[in-house]
N, C-alpha and C positions, 0 to 999 in steps of 0.2 A: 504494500500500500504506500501511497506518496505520503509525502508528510509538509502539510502547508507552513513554510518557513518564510516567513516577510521581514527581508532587510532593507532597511531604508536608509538610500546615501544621497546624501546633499550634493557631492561630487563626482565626477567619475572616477578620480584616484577613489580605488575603495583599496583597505586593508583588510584581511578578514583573520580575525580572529576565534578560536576555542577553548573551552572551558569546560574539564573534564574534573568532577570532584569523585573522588574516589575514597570510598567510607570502608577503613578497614578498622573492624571487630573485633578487640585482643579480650582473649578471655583470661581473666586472674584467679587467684585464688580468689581476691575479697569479690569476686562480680563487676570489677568497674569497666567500661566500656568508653572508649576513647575514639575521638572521631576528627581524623586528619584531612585538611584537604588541601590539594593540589594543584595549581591554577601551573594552565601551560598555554602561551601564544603562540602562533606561527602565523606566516605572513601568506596566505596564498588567494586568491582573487575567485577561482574557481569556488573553493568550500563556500566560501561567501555568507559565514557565521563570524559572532563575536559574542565576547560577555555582554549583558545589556549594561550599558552607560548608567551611571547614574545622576551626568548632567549633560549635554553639549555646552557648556561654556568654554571649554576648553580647544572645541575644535577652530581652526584657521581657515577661514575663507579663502583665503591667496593664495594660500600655500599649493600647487600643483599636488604634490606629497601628504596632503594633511590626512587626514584620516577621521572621514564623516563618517563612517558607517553605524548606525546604530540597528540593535538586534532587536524588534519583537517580537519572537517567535511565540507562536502560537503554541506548539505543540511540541513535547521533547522529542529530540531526536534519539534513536539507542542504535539503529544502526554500526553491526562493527566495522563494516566497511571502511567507515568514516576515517579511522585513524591511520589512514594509508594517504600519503599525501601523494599529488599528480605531476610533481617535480619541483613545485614550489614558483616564488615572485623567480624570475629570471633562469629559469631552467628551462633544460632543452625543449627544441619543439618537436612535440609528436604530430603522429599524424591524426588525420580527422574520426578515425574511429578506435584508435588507442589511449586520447586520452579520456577518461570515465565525465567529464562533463560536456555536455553538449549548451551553448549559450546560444539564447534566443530572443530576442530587442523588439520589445515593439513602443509604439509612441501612443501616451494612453493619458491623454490632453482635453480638457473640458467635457470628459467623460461624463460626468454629473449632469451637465446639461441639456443631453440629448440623448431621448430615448432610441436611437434611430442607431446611435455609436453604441449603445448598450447592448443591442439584439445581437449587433453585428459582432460582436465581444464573447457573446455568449453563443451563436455560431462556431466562429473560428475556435473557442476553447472547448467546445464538446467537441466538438471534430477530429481535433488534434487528442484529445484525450481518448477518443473510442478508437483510434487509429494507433496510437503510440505505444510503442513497445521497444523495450530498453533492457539489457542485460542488468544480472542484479546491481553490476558493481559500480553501473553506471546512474545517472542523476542530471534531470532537464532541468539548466537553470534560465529560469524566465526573467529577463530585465524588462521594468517599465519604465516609461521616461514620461512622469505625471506631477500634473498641481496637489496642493495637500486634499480638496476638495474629492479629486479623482481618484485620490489613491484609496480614501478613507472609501468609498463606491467599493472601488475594484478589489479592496481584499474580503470585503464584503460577500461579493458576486464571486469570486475564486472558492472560497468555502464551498459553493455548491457546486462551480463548474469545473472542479477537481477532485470532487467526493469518490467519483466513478475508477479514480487515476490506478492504474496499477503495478504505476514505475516510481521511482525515489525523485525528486521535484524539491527545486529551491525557489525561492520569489525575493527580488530585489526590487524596487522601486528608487529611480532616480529623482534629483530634485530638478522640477525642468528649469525653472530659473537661477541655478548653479550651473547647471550643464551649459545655459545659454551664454553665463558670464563668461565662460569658457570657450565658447566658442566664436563668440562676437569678434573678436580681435583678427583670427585666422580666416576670417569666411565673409567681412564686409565687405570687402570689395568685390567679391561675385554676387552679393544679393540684388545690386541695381542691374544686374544684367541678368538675372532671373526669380524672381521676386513678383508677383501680382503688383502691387503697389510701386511707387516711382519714389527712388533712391534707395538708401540702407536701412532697413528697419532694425532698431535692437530684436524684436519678438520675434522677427521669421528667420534668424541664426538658426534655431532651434532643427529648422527644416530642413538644412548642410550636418543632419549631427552624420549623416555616414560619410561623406565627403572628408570630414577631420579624427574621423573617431580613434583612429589611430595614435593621434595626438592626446584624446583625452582618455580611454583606458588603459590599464597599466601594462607593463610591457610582459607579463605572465600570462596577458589574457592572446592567444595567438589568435585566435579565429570566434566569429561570432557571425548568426545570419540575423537580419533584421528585417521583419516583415510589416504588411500593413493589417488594420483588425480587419478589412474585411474580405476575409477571405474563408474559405472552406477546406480543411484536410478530406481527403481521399486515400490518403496513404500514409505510412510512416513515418514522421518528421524525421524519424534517424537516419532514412532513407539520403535524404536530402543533402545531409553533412559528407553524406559519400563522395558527392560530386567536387568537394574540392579538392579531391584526389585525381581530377581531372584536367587541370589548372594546366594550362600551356607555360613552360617558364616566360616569366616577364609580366605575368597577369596577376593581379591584384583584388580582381572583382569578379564573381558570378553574378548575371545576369540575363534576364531574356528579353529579347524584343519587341519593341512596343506595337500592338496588335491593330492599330488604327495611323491612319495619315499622320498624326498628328506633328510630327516632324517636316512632311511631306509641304504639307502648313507653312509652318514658323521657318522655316529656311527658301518658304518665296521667293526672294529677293536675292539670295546666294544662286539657288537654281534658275533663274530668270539670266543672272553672269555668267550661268556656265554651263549651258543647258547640254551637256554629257555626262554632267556628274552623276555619283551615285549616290550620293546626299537624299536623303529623305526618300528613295527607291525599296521599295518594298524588297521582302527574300526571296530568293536565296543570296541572290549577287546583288543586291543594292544593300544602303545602310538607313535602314526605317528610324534608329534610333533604340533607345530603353525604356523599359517601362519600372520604375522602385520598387513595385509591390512586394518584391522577392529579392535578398540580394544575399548574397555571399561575401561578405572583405573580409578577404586573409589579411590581418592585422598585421601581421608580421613581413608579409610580402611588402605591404604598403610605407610602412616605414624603413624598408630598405631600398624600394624603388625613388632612384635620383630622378626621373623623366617623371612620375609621379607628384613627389610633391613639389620640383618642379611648375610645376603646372597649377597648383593651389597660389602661386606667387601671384600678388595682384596684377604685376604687368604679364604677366604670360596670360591671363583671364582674360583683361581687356585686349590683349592682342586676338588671340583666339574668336574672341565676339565680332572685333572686328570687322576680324579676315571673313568669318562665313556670315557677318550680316543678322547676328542671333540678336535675338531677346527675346529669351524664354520668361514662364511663368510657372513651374511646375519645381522650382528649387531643384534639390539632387542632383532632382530625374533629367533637369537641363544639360548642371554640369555635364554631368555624365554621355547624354548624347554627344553633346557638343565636343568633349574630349577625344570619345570615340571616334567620330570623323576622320578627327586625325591621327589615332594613336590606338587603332583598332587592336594590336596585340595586349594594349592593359587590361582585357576585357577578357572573360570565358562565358561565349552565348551560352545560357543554360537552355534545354528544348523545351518548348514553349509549353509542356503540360506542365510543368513546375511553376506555370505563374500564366495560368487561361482565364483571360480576360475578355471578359463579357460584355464589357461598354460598344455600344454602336451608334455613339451620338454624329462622330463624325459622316458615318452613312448616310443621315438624314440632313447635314450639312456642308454638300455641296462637291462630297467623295463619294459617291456611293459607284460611279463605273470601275472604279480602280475597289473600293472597299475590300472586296474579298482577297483579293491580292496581300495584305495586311492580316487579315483575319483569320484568314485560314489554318488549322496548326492540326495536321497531323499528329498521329501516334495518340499512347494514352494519354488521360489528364491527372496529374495527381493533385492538383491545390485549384480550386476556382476562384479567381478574383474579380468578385461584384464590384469596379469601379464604375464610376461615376453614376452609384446608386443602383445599380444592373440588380436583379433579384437570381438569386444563384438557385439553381435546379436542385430540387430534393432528389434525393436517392432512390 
């Protein structure tokens, strides 16, 4: 059975600490009975446990290093598994189904205020739970990246829609305006070249967290996928993690293709200059662009790749936009296109049943002879993503 463990970090530096009291029972002559305990830390990001605080006043906002994590666990853990550590902060990196946790990120923002993000919450997490299946020794740890409003909902809403769970499961929730402090610095100058809004907004940093994440979780955490709520498992989520054992060297990112023009769109004006490109050309041989719903960063690639964070530089951003004429509105998912164009080996196209998207709004505006061309995806589907409100088929 899973065991609902909700750590909640202010930061993305998380420390994790444990605390094991160990009551050993000396029998005497007279009957006395002595009760020793033992507090031991370790530093590793994975466990993603600590003793409970008994204040945050002491933690450091600035500090990159600090150490927000506070523990309320719900429920004790006894697991013996547990005192096996998975290399530790800075140990080697394993591969994607050797080390026993699996990290999974999603963005769980003004959840409280819409019943609409609730349903779709409560979808994607039974799904994944009646699908999910996990060796003993392994453990799915969920990050959320939510307001205190949302969190307080969503551990709420996790009690039931993890009741069913039959694998070991951790819960962190991030503080999104800690993360955003964070990430504001590295990511303003791509928000006015992909942003809804016109110029840098502090609040929609928030929406670049995969673009830098690199930068802001600790360097023990190698790999994590990050997805969006609305979506439907069909299959194994461990499944999934398989695929970065797929990674072309030079690639940083799993991804699939965005399943509508929408590129095809927003790069008007690039293909209107060079009307042979492959920019915004549907598959196999053209580049349609990405779609966020699903993503893959190998954390550890990403901060080794010099052509990668390269490209994060605000002058290579604005050159980039330049050159192909961009301004997007979809944050990441723009970067990300946009980089692709030109630098298609950072990229590993995931096939497109790991991220089947159901929107067809572009069909009915003003694509619809070309649509299928985009839409179309072969092979099985394993995850359905009801974007832009699409209602995903029952089973």
């Amino acid at each position: 059975m899973g065991i609902l463990r909700v750590v909640v970090c202010t930061m993305g530096r998380i420390s994790t600490f444990r605390s094991y009291q160990l009551i050993l029972l000396l029998a005497a002559a007279l009957a006395v009975v002595a009760f020793y305990y033992f507090g031991s830390e370790r530093q590793n990001f994975s466990s993603t446990t600590k003793r409970i605080k008994q204040s945050q006043a002491s933690h450091n906002a600035n500090r990159n290093d600090a150490d927000l994590t506070l523990d309320t666990r719900l429920t004790p853990h006894t697991h013996e598994h547990d005192e096996e550590e998975d290399g530790g902060e800075g140990g080697e990196d394993t591969s994607s189904l050797s080390d026993p946790h699996f990290h999974v990120l999603m963005m769980f923002t003004k959840i409280d205020k819409s019943r609409s993000l609730q349903e779709k919450f409560r979808v994607a997490m039974l799904s994944m739970v009646k699908h999910g299946d996990f060796l003993e020794e392994e453990v799915l740890v969920l990050h959320f990246v939510s307001d205190q409003a949302s969190q307080e909902l969503g551990q709420r809403m996790l009690q039931e829609v993890l009741l069913d769970a039959t694998f070991q499961y951790e819960v962190v929730f991030h503080d999104v305006v800690d993360l955003t402090h964070k990430l504001f610095p590295i990511v303003e100058a791509m928000q006015k070249h992909f942003s809804a809004g016109s110029g840098a907004y502090y609040s929609d940093a928030i929406f670049f967290l995969s673009v830098a994440m690199h930068h802001i979780m600790p360097q023990s955490l190698s790999r994590i996928v990050q997805v969006d709520l609305d979506l439907k498992y069909r299959t194994n989520i461990r499944d999934l993690f398989k695929q970065f054992d797929h990674f072309p060297p030079g690639a940083v990112l799993g991804i699939t293709r965005e399943m509508q023009p929408v590129y095809r769109h927003t790069f008007w004006q690039y293909r209107k200059e060079n009307p042979k490109t492959k920019v915004g050309e549907p598959p196999p041989d053209g580049l349609p662009g990405f779609n966020s719903g699903v993503m893959l960063l190998d954390l550890k690639a990403m901060r080794a790749s010099a052509l990668y964070n390269q490209l994060l530089e605000p002058g290579n951003v604005a050159k980039l936009a330049d050159q192909y004429r961009f301004r997007g509105h979809l944050g990441d998912q723009d970067f990300f296109s946009m980089i692709g164009m030109e630098h298609p080996q950072l990229f590993y196209a995931l096939a497109c049943g790991w991220n089947r998207q159901l929107c067809t709004w572009w069909r009915e505006h003003g694509y619809g002879d070309v649509f299928q061309l985009y839409y179309r995806c072969d092979g099985p589907v394993y995850i359905f993503h009801g974007n832009c409100n699409t209602a995903i088929p029952d089973d």
